[in-house]
Backbone as CSV, one residue per row, in Angstrom:
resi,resn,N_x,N_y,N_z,CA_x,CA_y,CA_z,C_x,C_y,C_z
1,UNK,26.963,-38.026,14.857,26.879,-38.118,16.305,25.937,-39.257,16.690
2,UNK,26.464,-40.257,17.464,25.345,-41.205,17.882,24.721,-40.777,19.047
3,UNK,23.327,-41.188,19.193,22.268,-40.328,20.299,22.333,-42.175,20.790
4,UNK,22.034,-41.437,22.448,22.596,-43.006,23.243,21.257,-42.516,24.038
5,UNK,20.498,-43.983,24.225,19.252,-44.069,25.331,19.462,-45.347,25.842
6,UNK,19.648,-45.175,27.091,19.560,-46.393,28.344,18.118,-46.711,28.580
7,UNK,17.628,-48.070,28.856,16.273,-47.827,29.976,17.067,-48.582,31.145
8,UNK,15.824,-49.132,32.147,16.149,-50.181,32.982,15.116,-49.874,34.045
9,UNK,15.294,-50.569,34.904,14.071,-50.689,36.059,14.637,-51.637,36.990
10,UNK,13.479,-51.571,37.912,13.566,-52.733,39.199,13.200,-53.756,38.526
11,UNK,13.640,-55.237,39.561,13.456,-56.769,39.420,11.510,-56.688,38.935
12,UNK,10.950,-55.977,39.654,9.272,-56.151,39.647,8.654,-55.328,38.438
13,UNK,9.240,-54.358,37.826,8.835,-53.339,36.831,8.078,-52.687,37.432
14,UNK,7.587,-52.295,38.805,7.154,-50.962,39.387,7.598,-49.840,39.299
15,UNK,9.084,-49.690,38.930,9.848,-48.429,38.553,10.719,-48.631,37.673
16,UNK,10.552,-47.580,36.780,11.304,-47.704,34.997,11.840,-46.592,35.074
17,UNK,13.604,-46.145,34.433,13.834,-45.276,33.936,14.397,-45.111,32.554
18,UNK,15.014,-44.014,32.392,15.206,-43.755,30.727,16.405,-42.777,31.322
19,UNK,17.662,-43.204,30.403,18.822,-42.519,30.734,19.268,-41.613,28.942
20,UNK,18.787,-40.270,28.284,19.293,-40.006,27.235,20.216,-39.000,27.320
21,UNK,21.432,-39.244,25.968,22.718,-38.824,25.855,23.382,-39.892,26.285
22,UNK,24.937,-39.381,26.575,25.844,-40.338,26.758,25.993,-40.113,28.442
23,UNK,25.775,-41.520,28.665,26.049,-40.980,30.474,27.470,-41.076,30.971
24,UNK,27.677,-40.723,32.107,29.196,-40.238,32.772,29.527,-41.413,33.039
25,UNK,30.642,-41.560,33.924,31.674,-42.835,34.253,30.659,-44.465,34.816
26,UNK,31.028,-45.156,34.302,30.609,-46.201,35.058,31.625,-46.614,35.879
27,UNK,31.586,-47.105,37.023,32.027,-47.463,38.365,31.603,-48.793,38.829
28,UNK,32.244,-48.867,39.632,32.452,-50.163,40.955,32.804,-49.313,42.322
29,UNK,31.966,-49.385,43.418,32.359,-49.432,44.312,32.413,-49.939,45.195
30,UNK,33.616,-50.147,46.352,33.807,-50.977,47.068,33.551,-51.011,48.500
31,UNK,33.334,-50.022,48.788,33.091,-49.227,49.833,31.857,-49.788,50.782
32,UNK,32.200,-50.000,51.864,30.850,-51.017,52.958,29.805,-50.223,52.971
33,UNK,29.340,-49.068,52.417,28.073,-48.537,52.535,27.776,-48.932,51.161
34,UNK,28.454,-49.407,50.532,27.691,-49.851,48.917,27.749,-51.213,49.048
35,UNK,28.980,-52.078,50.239,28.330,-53.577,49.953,26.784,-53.572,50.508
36,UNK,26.652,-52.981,51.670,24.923,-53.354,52.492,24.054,-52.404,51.569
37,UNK,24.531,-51.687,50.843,23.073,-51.088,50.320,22.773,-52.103,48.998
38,UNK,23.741,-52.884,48.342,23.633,-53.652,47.591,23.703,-54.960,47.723
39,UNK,23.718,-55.734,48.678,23.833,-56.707,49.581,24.868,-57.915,48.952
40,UNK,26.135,-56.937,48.082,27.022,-57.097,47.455,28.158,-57.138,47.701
41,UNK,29.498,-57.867,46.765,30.902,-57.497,47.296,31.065,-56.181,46.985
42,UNK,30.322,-55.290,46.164,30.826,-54.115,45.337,29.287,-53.689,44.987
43,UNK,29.572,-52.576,44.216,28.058,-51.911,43.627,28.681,-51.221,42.421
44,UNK,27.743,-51.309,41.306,28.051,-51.470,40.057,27.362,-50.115,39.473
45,UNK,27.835,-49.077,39.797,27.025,-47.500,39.144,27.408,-47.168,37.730
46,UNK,26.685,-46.095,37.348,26.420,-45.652,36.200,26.296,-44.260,36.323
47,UNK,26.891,-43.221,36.248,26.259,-42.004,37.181,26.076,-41.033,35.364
48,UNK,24.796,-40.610,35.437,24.259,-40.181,34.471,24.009,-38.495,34.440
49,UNK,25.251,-38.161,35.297,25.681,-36.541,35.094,26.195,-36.324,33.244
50,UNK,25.829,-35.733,32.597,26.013,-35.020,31.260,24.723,-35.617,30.240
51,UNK,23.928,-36.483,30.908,22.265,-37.137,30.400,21.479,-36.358,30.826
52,UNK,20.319,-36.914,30.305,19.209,-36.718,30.591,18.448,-37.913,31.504
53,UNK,17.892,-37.642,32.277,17.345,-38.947,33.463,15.783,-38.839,33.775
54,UNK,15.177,-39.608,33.940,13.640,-39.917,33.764,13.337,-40.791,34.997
55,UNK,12.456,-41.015,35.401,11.909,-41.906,35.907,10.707,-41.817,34.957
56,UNK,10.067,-43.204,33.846,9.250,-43.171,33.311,8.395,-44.386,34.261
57,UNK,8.042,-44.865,34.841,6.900,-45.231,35.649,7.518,-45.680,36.726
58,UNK,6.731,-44.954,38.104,6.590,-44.776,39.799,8.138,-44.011,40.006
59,UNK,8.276,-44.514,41.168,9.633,-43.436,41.953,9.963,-44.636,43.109
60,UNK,11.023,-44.370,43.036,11.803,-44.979,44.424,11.601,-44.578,45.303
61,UNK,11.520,-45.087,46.739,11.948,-45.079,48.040,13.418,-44.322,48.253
62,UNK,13.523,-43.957,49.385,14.809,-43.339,49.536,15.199,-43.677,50.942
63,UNK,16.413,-44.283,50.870,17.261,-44.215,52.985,18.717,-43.275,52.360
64,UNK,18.370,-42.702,53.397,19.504,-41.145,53.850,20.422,-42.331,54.420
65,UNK,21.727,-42.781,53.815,22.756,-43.361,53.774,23.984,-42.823,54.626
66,UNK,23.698,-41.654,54.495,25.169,-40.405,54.882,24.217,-39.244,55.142
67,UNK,25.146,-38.078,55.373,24.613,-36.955,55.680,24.684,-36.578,53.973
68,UNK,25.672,-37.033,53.529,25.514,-36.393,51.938,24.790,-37.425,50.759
69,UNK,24.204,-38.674,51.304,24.058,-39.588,49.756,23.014,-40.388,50.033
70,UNK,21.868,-39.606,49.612,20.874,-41.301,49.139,20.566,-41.961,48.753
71,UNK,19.972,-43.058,48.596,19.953,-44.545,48.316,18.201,-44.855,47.771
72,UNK,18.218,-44.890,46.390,16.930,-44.925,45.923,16.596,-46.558,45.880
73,UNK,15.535,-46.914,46.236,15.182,-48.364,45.814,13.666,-48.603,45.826
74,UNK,13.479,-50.006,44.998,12.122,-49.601,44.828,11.526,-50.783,46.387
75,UNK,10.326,-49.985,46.667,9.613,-50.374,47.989,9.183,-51.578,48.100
76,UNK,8.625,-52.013,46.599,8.069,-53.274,46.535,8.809,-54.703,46.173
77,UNK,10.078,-54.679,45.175,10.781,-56.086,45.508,11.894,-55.837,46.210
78,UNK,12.689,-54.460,46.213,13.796,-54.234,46.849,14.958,-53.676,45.970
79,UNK,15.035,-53.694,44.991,15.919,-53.983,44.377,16.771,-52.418,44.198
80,UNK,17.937,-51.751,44.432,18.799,-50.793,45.007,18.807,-50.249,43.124
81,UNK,18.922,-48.947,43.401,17.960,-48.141,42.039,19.260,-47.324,42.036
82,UNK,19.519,-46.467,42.899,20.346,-45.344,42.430,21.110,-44.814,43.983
83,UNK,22.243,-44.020,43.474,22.740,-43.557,44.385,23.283,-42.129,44.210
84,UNK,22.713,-41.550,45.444,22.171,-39.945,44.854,23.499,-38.886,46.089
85,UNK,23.911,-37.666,45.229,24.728,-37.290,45.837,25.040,-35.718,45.615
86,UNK,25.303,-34.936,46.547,25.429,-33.188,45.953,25.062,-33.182,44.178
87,UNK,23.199,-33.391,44.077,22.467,-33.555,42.619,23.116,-33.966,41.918
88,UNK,23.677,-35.104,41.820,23.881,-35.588,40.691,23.372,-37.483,41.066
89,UNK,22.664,-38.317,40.279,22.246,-39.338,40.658,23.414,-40.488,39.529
90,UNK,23.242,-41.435,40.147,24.081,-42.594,39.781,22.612,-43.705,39.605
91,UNK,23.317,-44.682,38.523,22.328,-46.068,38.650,22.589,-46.777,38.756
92,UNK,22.194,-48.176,39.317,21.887,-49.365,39.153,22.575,-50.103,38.194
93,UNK,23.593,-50.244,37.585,24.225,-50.674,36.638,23.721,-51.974,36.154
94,UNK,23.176,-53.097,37.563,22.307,-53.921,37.212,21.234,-54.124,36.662
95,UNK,20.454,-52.275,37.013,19.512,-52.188,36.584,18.673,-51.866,35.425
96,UNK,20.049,-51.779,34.685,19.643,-51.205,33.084,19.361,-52.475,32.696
97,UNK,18.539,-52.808,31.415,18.133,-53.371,30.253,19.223,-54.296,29.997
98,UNK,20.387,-53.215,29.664,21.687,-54.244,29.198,22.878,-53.134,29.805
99,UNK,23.116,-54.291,30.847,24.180,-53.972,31.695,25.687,-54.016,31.089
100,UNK,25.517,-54.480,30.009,27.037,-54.835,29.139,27.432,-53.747,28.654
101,UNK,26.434,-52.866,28.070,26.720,-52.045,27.277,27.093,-50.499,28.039
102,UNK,27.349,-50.719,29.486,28.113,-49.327,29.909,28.998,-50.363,30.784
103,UNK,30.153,-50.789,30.130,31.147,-51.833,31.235,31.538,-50.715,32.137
104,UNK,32.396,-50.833,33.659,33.110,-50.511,34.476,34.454,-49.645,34.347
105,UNK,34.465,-48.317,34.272,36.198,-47.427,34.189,36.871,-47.641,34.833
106,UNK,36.110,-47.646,36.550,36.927,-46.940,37.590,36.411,-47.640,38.433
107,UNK,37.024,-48.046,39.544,36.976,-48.988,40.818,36.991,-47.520,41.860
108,UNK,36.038,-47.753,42.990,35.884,-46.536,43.725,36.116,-47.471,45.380
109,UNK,36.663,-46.915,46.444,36.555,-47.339,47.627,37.065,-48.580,47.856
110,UNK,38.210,-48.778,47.209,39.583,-49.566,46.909,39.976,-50.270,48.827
111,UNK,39.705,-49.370,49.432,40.083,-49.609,51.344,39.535,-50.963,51.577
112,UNK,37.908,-51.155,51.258,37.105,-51.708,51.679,37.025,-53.415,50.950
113,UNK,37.663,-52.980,49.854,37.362,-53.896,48.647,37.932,-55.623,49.294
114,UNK,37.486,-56.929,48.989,37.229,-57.641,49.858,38.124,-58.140,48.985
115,UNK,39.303,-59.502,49.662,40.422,-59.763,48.884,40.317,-60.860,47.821
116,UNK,39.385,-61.274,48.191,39.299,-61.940,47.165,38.406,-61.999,45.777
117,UNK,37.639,-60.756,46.191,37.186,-60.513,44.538,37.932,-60.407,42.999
118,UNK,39.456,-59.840,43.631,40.286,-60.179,42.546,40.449,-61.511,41.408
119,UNK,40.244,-62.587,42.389,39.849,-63.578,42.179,39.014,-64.861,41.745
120,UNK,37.573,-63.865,41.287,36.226,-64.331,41.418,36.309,-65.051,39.776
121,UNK,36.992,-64.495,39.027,36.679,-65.152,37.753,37.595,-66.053,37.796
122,UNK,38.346,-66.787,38.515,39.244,-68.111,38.545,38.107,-69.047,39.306
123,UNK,37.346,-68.938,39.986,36.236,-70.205,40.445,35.627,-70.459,39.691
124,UNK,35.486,-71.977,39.520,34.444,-73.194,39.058,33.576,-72.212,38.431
125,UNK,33.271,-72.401,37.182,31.909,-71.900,36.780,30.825,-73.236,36.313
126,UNK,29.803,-73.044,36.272,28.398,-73.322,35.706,27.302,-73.081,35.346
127,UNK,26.987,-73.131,34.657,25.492,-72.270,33.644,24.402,-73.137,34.746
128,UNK,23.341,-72.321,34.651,22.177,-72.523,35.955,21.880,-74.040,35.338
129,UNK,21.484,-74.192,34.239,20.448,-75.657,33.482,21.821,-76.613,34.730
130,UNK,23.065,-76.360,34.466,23.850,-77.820,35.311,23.504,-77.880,36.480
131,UNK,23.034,-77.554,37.568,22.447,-77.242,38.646,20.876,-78.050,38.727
132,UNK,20.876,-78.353,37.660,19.462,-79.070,38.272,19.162,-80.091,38.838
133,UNK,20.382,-81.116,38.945,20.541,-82.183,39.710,20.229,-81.668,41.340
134,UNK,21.391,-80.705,41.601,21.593,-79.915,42.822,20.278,-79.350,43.286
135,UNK,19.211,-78.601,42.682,18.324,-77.714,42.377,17.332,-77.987,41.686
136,UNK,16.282,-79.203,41.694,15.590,-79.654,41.367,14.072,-78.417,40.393
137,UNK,14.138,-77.690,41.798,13.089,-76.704,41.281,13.491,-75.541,39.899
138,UNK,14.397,-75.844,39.503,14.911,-74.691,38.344,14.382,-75.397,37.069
139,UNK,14.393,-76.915,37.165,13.337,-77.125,35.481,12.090,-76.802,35.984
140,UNK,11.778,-76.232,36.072,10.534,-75.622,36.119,10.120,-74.223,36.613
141,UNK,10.826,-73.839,36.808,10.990,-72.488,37.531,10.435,-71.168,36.814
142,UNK,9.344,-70.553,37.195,9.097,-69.288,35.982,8.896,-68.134,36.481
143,UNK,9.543,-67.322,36.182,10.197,-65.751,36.779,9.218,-64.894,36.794
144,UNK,9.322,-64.244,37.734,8.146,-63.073,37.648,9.095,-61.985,37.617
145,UNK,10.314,-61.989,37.415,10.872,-60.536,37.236,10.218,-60.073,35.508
146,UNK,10.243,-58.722,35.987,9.933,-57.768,34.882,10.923,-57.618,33.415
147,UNK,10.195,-57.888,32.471,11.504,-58.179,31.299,12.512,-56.799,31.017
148,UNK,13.477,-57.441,30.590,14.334,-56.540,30.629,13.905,-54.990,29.289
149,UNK,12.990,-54.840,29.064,12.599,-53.692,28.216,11.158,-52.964,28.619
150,UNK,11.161,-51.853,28.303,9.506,-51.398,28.624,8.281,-51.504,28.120
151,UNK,7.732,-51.435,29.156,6.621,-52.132,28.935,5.092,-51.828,29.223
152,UNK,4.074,-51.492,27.951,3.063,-50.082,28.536,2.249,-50.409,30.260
153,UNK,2.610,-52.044,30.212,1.434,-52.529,31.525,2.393,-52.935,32.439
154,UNK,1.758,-53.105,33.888,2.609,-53.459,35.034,1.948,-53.713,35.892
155,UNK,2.120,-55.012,36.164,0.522,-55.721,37.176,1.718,-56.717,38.586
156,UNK,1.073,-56.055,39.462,2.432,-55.866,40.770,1.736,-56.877,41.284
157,UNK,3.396,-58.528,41.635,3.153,-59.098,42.100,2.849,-59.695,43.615
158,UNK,1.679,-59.654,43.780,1.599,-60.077,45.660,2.975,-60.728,46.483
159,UNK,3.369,-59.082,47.028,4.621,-59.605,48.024,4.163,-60.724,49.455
160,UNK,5.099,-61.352,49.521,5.020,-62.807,50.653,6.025,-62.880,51.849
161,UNK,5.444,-62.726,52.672,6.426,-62.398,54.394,7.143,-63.643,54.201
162,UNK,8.137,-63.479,54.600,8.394,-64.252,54.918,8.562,-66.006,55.652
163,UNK,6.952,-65.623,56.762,6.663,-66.576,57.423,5.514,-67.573,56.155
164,UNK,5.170,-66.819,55.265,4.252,-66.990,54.465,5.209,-68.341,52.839
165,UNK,6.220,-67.636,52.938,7.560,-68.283,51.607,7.486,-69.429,52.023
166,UNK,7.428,-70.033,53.334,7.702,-71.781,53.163,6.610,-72.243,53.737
167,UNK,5.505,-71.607,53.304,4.609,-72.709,53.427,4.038,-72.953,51.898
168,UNK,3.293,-74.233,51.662,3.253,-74.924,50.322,1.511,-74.590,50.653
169,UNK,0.419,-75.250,49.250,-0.658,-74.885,49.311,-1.230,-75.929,50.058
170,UNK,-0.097,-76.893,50.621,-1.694,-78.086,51.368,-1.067,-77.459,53.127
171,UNK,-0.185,-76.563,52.884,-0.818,-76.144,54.572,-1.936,-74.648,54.629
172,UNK,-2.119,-74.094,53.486,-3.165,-72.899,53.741,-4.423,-73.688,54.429
């Protein structure tokens, strides 16, 4: 019998979970309360009914979505955690470690689904490094997202208003 453990977390590593056993269906849904809660064409779940589920460091935020489904995310970069429903919780499919390794079964909320996503893997592709002509700031660019594995420390980076993002250090 193989024993299956997920982790994953938010973009910031303020909130980590741990998914053990084999988790239930992975999904796509299409549905306009999953494009705005994911600020997506679709939302990419994992729903971890027949696991075991953890939150191993902090807890999500929650917006009451429906009368029946909430919407976990974490407070501090944003990033859309889970989607919660008559007890049973769904994840972040983005938000695991390695998103490859629970691909997509089932397409959910088919009504909504936008027409041309069918389509998305026939456009132009390019790996980010070709972009740097376009995008000057990417050779140099260094991430403060949280690595994709866990991690015993977590030192939370000073969030920036908005009005605060475009200014440079010779206007402080």
């Amino acid at each position: 019998m193989t024993y299956h453990v997920h982790t994953g977390g938010c973009q910031c590593g303020a909130i980590r979970f741990r998914i053990e056993g084999k988790p239930g269906r992975s999904s796509i849904c299409h549905c306009r309360m999953c494009q705005k809660a994911f600020g997506a064409y679709y939302a990419p779940l994992v729903s971890t009914e027949g696991a075991a589920f953890a939150w191993t460091r902090g807890a999500p935020k929650y917006f009451q979505s429906s009368n029946h489904v909430q919407r976990g995310f974490c407070d501090n970069c944003g990033t859309p955690l889970t989607y919660e429903a008559m007890g049973t919780i769904a994840v972040s499919a983005g938000a695991l470690d390695d998103p490859s390794s629970l691909p997509p079964s089932i397409q959910y909320g088919i009504e909504s689904k936008l027409p041309f996503v069918e389509h998305l893997h026939a456009l132009p592709a390019r790996r980010t490094e070709e972009d740097i002509a376009d995008a000057p700031f990417l050779a140099d660019l260094n991430s403060n997202q949280h690595p994709d594995h866990d991690t015993d420390m977590w030192q939370p980076i000073p969030a920036r208003s908005a009005q605060d993002a475009g200014k440079t250090e010779d206007d402080a």
